[in-house]
C-alpha positions as CSV (number, residue, x, y, z in Angstrom):
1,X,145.3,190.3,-48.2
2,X,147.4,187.3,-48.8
3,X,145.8,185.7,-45.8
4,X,142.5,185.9,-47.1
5,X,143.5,185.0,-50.6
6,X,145.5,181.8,-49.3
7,X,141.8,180.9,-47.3
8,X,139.7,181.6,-50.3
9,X,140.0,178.1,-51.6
10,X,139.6,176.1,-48.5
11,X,136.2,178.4,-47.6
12,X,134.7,177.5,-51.2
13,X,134.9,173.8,-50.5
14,X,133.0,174.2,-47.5
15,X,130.4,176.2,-49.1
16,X,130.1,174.5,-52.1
17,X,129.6,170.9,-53.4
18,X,131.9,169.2,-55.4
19,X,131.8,169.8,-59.4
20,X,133.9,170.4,-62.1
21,X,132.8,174.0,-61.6
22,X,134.2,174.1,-58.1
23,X,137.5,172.2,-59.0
24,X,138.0,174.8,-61.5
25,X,137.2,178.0,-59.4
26,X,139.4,176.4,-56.7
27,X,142.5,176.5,-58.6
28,X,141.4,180.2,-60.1
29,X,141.5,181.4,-56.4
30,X,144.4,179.6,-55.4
31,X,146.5,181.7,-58.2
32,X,144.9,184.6,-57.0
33,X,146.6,184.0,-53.5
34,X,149.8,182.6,-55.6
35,X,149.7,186.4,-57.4
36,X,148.9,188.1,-54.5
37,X,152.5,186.5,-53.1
38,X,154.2,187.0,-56.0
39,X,153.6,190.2,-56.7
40,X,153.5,191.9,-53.3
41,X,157.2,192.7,-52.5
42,X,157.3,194.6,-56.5
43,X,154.4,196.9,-54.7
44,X,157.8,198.6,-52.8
45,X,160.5,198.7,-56.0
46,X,162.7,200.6,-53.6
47,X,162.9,198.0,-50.5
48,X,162.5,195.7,-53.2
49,X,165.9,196.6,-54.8
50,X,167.6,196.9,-51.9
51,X,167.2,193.2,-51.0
52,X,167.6,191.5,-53.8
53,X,170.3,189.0,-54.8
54,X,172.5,189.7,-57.6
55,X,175.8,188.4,-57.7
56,X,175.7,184.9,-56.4
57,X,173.8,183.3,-59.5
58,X,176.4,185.5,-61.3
59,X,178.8,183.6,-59.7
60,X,177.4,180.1,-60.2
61,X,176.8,180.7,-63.6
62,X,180.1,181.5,-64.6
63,X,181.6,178.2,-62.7
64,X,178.7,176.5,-65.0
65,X,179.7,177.9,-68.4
66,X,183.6,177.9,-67.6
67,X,184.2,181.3,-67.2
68,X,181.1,183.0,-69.7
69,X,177.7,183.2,-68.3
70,X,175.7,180.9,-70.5
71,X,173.0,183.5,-71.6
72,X,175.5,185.5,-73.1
73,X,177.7,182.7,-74.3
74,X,174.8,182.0,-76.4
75,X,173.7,185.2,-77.6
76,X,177.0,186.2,-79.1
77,X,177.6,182.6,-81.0
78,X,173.8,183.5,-82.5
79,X,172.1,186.3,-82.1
80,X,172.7,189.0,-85.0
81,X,172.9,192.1,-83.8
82,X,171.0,193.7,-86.7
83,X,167.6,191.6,-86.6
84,X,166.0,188.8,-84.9
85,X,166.2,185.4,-86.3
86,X,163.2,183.1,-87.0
87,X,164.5,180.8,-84.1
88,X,165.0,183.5,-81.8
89,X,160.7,184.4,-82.6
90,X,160.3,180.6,-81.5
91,X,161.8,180.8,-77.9
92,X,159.7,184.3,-77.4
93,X,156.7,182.7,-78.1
94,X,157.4,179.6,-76.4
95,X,157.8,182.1,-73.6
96,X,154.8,183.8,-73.8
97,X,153.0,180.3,-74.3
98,X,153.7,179.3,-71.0
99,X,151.3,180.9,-69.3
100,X,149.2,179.2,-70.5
101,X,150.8,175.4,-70.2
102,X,150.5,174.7,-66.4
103,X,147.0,175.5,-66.1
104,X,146.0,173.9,-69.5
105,X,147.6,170.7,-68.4
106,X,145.4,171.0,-65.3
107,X,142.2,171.3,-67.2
108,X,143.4,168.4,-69.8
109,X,143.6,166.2,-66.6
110,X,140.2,167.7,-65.1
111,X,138.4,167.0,-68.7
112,X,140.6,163.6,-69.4
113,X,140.8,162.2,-66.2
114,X,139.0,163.9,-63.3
115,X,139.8,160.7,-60.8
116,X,143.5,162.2,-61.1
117,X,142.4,165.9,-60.9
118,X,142.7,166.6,-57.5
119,X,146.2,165.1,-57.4
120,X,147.5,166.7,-60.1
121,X,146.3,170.1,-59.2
122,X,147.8,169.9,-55.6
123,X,151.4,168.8,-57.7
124,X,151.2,172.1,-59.7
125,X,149.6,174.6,-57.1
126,X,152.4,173.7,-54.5
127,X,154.9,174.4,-56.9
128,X,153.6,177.7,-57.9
129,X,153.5,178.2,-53.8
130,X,156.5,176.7,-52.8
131,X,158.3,179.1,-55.4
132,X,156.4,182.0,-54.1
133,X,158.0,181.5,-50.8
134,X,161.4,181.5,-52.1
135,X,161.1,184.6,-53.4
136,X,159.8,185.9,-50.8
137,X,163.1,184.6,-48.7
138,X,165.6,184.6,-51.4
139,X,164.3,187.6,-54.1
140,X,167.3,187.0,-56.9
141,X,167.3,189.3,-60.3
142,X,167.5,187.7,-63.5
143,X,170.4,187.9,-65.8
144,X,169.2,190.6,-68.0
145,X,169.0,192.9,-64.2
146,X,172.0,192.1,-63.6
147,X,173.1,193.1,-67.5
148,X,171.9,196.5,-67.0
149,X,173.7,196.9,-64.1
150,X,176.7,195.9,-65.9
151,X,177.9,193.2,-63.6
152,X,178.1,190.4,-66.4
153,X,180.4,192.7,-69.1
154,X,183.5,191.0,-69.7
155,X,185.6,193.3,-72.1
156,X,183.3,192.3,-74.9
157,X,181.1,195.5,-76.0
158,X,178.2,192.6,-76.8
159,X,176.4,193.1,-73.8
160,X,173.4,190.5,-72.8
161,X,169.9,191.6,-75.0
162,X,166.8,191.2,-73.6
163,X,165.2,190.0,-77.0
164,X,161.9,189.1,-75.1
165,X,161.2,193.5,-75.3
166,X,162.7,194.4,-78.1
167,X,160.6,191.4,-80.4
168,X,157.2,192.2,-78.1
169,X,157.6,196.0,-79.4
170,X,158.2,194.6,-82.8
171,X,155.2,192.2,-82.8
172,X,152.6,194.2,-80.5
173,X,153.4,197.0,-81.4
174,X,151.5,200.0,-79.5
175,X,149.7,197.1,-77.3
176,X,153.2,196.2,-76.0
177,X,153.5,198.1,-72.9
178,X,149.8,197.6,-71.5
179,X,150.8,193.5,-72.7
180,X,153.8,193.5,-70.2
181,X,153.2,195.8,-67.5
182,X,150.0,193.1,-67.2
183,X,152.0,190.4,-67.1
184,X,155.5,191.6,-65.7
185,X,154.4,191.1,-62.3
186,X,157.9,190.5,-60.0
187,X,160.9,191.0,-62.0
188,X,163.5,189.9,-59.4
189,X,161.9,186.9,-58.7
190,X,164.5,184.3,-60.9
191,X,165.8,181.7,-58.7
192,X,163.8,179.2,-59.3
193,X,162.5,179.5,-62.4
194,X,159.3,178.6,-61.9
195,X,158.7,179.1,-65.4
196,X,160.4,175.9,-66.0
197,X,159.4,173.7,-62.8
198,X,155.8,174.5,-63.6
199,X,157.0,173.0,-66.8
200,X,158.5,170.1,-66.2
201,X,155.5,169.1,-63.7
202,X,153.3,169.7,-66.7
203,X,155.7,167.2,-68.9
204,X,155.3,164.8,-65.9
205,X,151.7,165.3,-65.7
206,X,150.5,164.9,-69.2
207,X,153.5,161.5,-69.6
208,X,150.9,160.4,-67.3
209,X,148.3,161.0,-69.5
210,X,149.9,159.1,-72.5
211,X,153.3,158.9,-74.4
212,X,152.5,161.3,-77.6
213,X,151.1,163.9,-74.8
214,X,154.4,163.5,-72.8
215,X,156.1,163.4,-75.8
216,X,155.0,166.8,-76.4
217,X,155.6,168.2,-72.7
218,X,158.7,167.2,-72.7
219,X,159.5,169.0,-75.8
220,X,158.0,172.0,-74.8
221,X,159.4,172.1,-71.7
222,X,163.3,171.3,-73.1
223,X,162.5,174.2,-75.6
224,X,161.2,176.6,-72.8
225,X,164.6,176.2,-70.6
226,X,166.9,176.6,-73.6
227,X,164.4,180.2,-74.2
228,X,165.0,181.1,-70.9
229,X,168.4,181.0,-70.7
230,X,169.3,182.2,-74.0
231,X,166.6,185.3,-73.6
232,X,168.3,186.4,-70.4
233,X,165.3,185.4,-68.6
234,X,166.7,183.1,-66.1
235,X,170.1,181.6,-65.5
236,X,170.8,178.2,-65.7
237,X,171.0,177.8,-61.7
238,X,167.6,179.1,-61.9
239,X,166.4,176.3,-64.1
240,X,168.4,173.7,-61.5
241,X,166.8,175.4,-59.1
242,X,163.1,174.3,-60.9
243,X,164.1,171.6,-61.7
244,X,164.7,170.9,-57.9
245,X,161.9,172.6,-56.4
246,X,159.3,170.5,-58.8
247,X,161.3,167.0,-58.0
248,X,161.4,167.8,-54.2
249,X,157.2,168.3,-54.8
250,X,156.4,165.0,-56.6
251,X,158.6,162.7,-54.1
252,X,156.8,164.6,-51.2
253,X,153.8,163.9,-52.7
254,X,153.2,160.6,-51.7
255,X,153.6,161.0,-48.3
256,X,151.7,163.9,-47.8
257,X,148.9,162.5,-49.5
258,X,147.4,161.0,-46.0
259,X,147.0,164.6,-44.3
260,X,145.6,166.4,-47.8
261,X,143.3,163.5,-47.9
262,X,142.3,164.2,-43.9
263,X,142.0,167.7,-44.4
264,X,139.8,167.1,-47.5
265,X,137.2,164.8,-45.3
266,X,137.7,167.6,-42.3
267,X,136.9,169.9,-45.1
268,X,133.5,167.6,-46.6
269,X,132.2,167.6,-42.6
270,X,132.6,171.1,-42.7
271,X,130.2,171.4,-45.7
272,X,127.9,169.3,-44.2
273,X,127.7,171.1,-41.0
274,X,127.2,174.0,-42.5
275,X,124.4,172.7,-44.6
276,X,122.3,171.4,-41.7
């Protein structure tokens, strides 16, 4: 499955000639193969759970927040226990909005400035892929997991919320549950966040589109990692941990571009070839 998925986008541009149709159904299949990775190993809950990692970004949190994990550090300064503030509605939605921010940003550049397309797609793609292999390697629960659990109490009966659920039933309502079990996919798949290094390559893509449009992923992408973190979503090691991953892929870039380009002329002769 994940074999053919990963060759899906490679066999299209062989078969098909290049067009802002094709650009755009080549990064469609290439999530399908990043979804098929992703959400494989949550196919087996039980082997799942029996792997994953939960303690060390425990640990590393604490050292970060001097002694409190920083998710719940910030939910008992603001969160009220009786209702959810207006803020608190902002970082759920801002949340919920990224899924669409990557894959806009990609189409911006594809409408804006197609010359940049291709090298702005691979940038997000292999970050998406690149994450997908972590998790496969090191599958790491979130803090809210590990909050259930009741590895991050401390003496304080304030336990670590996951405000995410309990403002989707609010908002959604009855549509709630068929909403999340859609887009749940891999719960233990935190470190990285690839919520937020999908993020901040979007803010670096769109800076390069102009400053109010970087001015603007930036701003959503500082808002999203603050969300994260105060949601219980991901621990701030996790965001380091994007951070890193999306860094390590734009330095890289450069000097990979030589092979991508070679395998895209292998790929053109292909085409031909197979067009007579």
């Amino acid at each position: 499955m994940i074999t053919a998925a990963a060759a899906a986008p490679a066999a299209l541009c062989v078969v098909a000639e290049p067009s802002r149709h094709r650009d755009v159904s080549v990064c469609v299949l290439q999530m399908w193969a990043y979804i098929a990775a992703y959400e494989m190993p949550a196919d087996e809950p039980d082997l799942q759970r029996s792997h994953v990692h939960i303690r060390y970004p425990v640990v590393l949190d604490r050292v970060i927040g001097v002694g409190k994990i920083p998710s719940v550090r910030l939910q008992r300064r603001y969160h009220a226990v009786d209702r959810l503030r207006g803020y608190e509605r902002v970082l759920v939605w801002s949340h919920w909005l990224w899924f669409m921010v990557p894959h806009g940003t990609v189409i911006a550049v594809l409408l804006r400035r197609r010359e940049r397309f291709a090298a702005s797609a691979a940038r997000m793609y292999a970050v998406f892929d690149l994450g997908a292999i972590v998790y496969w390697l090191l599958p790491t629960a979130p803090p809210w997991y590990a909050a259930e659990l009741g590895l991050l109490d401390d003496g304080d009966t304030r336990r670590l919320r996951r405000l995410m659920l309990e403002y989707g039933e609010e908002f959604w309502r009855d549509g709630w549950g068929p909403i999340y079990s859609l887009l749940a996919g891999n719960p233990l798949a935190a470190m990285p966040s690839l919520h937020f290094a999908t993020s901040v390559m979007s803010a670096h893509l769109l800076t390069e589109q102009g400053p109010l449009a970087g001015a603007i992923g930036w701003t959503y992408a500082l808002t999203l990692a603050i969300a994260l973190v105060y949601l219980g979503e991901h621990y701030v090691v996790d965001i380091i941990g994007g951070v890193a991953l999306t860094e390590a892929v734009r330095h890289a870039a450069p000097r990979l571009t030589p092979a991508a380009t070679a395998l895209v002329s292998r790929l053109d002769h292909l085409r031909a070839l197979a067009r007579g």
